[in-house]
N, CA, C and O of each residue as an XYZ file, in Angstrom:
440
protein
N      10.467      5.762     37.664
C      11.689      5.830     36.868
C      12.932      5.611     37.743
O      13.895      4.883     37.504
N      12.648      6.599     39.083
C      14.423      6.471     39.686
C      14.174      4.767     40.176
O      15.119      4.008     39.959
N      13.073      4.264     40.744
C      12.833      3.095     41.193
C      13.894      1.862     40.131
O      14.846      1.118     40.368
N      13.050      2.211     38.902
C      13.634      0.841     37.507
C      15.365      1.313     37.771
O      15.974      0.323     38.178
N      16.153      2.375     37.662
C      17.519      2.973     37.361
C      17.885      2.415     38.607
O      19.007      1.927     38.476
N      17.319      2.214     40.118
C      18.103      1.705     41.032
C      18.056      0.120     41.189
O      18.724     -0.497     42.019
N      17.297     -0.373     40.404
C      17.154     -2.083     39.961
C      18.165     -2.189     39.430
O      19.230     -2.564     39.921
N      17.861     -1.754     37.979
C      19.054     -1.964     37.341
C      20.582     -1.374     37.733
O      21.364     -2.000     37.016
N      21.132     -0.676     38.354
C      22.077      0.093     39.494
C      22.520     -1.429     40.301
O      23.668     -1.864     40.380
N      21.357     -2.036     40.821
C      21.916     -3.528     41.817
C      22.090     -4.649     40.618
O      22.929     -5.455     41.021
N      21.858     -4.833     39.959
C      22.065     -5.634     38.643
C      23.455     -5.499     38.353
O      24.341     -6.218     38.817
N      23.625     -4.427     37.467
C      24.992     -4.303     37.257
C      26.242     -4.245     38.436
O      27.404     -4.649     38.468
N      25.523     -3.661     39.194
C      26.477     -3.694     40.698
C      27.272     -5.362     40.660
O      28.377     -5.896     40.582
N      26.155     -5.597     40.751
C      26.499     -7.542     40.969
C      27.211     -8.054     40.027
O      28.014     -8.947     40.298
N      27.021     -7.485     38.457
C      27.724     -8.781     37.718
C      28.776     -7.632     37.930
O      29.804     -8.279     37.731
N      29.289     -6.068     38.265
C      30.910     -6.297     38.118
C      31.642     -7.185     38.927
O      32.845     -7.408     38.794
N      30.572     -7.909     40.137
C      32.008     -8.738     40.564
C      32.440     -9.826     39.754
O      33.571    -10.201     40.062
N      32.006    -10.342     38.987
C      31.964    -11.347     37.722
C      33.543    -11.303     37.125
O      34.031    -12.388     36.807
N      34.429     -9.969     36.948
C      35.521     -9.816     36.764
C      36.586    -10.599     37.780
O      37.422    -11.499     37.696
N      36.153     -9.887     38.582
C      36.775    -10.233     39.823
C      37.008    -11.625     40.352
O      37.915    -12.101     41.034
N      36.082    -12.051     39.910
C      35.631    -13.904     40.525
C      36.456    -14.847     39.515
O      37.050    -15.882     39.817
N      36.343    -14.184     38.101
C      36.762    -15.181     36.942
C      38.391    -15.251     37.312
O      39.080    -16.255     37.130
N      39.012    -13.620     38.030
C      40.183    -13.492     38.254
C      41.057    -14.309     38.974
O      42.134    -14.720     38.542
N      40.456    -14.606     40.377
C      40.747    -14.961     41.459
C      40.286    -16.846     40.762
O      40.714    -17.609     41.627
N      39.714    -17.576     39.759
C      39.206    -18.573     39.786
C      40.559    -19.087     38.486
O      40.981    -20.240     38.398
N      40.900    -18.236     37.843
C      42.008    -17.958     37.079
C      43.283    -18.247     37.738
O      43.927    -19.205     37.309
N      43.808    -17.467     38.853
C      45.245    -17.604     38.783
C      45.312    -18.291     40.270
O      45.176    -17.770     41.377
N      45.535    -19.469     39.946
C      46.020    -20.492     41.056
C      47.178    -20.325     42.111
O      47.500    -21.255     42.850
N      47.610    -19.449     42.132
C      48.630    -19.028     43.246
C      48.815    -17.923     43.967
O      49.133    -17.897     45.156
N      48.534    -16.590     42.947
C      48.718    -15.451     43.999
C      47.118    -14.865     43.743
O      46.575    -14.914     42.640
N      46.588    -14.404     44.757
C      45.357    -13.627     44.953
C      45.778    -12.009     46.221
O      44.998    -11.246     46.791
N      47.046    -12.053     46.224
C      47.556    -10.992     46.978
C      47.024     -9.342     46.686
O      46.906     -8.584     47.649
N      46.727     -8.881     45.317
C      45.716     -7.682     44.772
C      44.798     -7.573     45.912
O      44.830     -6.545     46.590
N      43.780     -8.759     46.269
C      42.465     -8.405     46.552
C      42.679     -8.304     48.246
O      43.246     -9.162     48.922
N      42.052     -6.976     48.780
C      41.765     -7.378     50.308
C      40.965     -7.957     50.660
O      39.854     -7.941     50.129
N      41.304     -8.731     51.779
C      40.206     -9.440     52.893
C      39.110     -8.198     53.250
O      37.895     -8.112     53.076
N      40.410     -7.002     54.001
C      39.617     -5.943     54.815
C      37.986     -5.772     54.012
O      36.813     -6.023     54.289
N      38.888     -5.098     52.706
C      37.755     -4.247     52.083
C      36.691     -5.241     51.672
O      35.530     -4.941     51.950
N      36.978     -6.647     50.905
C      35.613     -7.262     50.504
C      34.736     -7.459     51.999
O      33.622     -6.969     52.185
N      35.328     -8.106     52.790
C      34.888     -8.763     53.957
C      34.187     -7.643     54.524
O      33.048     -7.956     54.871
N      34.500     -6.398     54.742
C      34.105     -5.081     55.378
C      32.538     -4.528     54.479
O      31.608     -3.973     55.064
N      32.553     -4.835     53.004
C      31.795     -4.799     52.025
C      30.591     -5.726     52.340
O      29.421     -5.352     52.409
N      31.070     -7.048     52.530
C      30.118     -8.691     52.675
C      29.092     -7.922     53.933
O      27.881     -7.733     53.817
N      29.962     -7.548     55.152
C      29.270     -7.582     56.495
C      28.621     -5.971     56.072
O      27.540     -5.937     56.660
N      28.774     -4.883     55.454
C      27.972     -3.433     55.651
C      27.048     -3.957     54.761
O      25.942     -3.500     55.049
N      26.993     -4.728     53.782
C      25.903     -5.328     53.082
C      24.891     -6.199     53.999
O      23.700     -5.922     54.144
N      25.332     -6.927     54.395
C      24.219     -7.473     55.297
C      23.549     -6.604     56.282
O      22.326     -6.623     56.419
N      24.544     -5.631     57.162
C      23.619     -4.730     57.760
C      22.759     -3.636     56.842
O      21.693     -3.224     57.299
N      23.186     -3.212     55.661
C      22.054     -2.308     54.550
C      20.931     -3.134     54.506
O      19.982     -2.528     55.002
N      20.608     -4.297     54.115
C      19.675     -5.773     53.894
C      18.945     -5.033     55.008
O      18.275     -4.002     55.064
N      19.477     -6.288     56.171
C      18.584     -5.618     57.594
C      17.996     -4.720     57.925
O      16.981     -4.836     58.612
N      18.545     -3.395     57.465
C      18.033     -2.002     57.521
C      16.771     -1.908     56.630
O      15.693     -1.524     57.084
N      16.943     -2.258     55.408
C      16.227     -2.135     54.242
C      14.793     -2.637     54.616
O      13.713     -2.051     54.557
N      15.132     -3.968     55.038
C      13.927     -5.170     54.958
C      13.319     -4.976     56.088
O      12.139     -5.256     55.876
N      13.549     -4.430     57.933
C      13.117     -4.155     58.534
C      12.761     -3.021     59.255
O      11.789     -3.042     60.010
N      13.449     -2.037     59.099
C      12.998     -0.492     59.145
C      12.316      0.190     58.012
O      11.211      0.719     58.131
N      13.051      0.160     56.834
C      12.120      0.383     55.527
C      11.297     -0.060     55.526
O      10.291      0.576     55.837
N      11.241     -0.943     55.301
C      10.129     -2.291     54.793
C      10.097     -2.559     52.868
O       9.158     -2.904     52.150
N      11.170     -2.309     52.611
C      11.935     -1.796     50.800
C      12.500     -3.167     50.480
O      13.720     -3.331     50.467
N      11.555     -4.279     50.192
C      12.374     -5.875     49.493
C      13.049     -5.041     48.631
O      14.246     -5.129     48.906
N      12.823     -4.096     47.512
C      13.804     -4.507     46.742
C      15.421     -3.370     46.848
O      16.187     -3.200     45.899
N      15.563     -2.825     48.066
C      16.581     -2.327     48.388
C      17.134     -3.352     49.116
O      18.279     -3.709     48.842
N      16.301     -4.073     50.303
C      17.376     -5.482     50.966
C      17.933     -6.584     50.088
O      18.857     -7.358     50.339
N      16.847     -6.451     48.537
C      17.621     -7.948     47.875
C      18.744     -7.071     47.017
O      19.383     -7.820     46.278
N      19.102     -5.850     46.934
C      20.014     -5.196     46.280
C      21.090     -5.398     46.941
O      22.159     -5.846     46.527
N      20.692     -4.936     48.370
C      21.989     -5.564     49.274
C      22.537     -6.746     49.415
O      23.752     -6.922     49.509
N      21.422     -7.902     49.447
C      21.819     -9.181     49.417
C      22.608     -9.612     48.296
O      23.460    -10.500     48.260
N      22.148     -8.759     47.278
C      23.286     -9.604     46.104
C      24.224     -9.159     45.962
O      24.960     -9.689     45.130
N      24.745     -7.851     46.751
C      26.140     -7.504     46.941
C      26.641     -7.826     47.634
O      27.862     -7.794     47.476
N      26.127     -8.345     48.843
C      26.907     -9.298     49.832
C      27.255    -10.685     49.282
O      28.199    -11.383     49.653
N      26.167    -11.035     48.154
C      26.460    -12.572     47.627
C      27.644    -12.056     46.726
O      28.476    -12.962     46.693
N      28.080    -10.942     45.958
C      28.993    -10.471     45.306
C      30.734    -10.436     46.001
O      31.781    -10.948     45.605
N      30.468     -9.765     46.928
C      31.284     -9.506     47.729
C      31.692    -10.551     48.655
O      32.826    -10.452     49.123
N      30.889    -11.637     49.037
C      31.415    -12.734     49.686
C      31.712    -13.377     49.203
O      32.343    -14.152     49.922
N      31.688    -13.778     47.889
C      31.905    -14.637     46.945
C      33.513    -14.694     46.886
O      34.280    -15.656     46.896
N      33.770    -13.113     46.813
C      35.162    -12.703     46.228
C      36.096    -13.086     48.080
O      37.145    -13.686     48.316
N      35.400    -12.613     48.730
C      36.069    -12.707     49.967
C      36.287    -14.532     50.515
O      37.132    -14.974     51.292
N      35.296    -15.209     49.847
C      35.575    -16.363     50.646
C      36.628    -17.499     49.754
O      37.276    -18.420     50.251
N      36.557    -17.111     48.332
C      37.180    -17.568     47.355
C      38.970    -16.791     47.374
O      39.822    -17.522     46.870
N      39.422    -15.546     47.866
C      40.345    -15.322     48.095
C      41.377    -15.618     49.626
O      42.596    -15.771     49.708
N      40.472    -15.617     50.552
C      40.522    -16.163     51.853
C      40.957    -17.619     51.549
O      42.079    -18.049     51.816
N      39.580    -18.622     50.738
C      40.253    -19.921     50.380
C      41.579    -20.264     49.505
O      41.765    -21.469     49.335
N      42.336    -19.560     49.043
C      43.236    -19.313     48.023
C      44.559    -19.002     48.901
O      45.735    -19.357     48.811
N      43.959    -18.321     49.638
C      45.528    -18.122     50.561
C      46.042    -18.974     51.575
O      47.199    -19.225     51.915
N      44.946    -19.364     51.984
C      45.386    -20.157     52.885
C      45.519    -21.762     52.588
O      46.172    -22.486     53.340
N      44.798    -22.289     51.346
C      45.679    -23.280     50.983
C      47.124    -23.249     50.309
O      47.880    -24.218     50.244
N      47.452    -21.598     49.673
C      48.785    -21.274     49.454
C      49.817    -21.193     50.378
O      51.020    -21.321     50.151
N      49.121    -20.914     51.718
C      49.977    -20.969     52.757
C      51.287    -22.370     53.050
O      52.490    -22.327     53.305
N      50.398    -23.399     52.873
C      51.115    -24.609     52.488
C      51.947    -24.494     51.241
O      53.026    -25.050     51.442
N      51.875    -24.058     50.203
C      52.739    -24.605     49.434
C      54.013    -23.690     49.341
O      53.668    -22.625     49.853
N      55.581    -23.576     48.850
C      56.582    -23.555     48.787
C      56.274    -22.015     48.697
O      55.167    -21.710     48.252
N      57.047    -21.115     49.035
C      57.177    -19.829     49.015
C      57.418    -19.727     47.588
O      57.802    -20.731     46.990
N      57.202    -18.419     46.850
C      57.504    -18.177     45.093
C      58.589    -17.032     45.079
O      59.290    -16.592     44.168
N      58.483    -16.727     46.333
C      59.751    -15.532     46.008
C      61.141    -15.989     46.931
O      61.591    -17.126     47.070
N      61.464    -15.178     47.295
C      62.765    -15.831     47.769
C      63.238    -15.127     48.737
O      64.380    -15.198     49.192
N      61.839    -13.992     49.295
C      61.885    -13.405     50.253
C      62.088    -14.615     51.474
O      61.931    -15.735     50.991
N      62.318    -14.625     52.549
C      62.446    -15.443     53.553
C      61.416    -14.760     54.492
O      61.261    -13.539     54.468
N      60.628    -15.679     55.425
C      59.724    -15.115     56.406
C      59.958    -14.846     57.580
O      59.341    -15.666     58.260
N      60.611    -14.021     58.332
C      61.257    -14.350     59.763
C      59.868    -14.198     60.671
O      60.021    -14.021     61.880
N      58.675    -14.254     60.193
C      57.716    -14.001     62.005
C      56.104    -14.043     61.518
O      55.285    -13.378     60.883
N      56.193    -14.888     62.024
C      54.587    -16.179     61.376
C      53.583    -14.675     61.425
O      53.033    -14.357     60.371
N      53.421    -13.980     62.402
C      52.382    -12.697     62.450
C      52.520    -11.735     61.345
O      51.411    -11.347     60.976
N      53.726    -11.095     60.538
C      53.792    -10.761     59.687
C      53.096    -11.742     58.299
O      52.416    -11.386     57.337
N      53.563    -12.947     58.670
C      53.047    -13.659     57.322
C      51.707    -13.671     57.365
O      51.035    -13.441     56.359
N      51.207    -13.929     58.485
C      49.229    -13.730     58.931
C      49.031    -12.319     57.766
O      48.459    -12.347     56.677
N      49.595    -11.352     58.317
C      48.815    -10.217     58.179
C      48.850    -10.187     56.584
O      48.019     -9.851     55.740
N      49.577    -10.459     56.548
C      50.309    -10.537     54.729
C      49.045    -10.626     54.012
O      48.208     -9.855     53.542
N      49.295    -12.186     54.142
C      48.205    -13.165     53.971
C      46.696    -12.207     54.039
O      46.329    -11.667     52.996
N      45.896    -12.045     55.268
C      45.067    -11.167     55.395
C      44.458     -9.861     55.220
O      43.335     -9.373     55.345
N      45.699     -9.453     54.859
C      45.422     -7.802     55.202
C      44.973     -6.956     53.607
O      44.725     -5.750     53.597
């Protein structure tokens, strides 16, 4: 029983990023909401849970739980990452002015 509830637990896990993805695939200019840190931090502790799972456990279906939250979570991270930084090029939207390219990095990133 707890076995089927933690299947289904990685199932649903996965499609909430489905919100998230339609979001970021939606609005063509700002993706500033979502962090790098946290998805990207999410993508990589997922791959090490996997690893853990699949070679100390020996539990496929706890490493493919992980794997599809890393496919969840990278999805969102590489699709917002790609979003900013081709925004980087285009015309500023606010009217803030940028005085110091490292602030704008972190902006951008953080």
């Amino acid at each position: 029983m707890i076995r089927s509830l933690y299947a289904l637990n990685g199932i649903v896990a996965v499609l909430l990023y489905l919100p998230q993805i339609r979001t970021i695939l939606r609005n063509k200019e700002e993706v500033g909401s979502f962090s790098l840190i946290t998805f990207g931090g999410w993508s990589v502790g997922s791959i090490i849970t996997a690893l853990y799972a699949w070679t100390l456990i020996g539990d496929p279906m706890f490493a493919a739980v992980s794997l599809a939250n890393m496919l969840g979570s990278g999805t969102v991270f590489t699709l917002v990452a790609g979003r900013r930084l081709k925004n980087r090029h285009l015309p500023a939207l606010t009217t803030r002015h940028e005085t110091d390219d490292a602030d704008s990095l972190a902006e951008n990133f953080g």
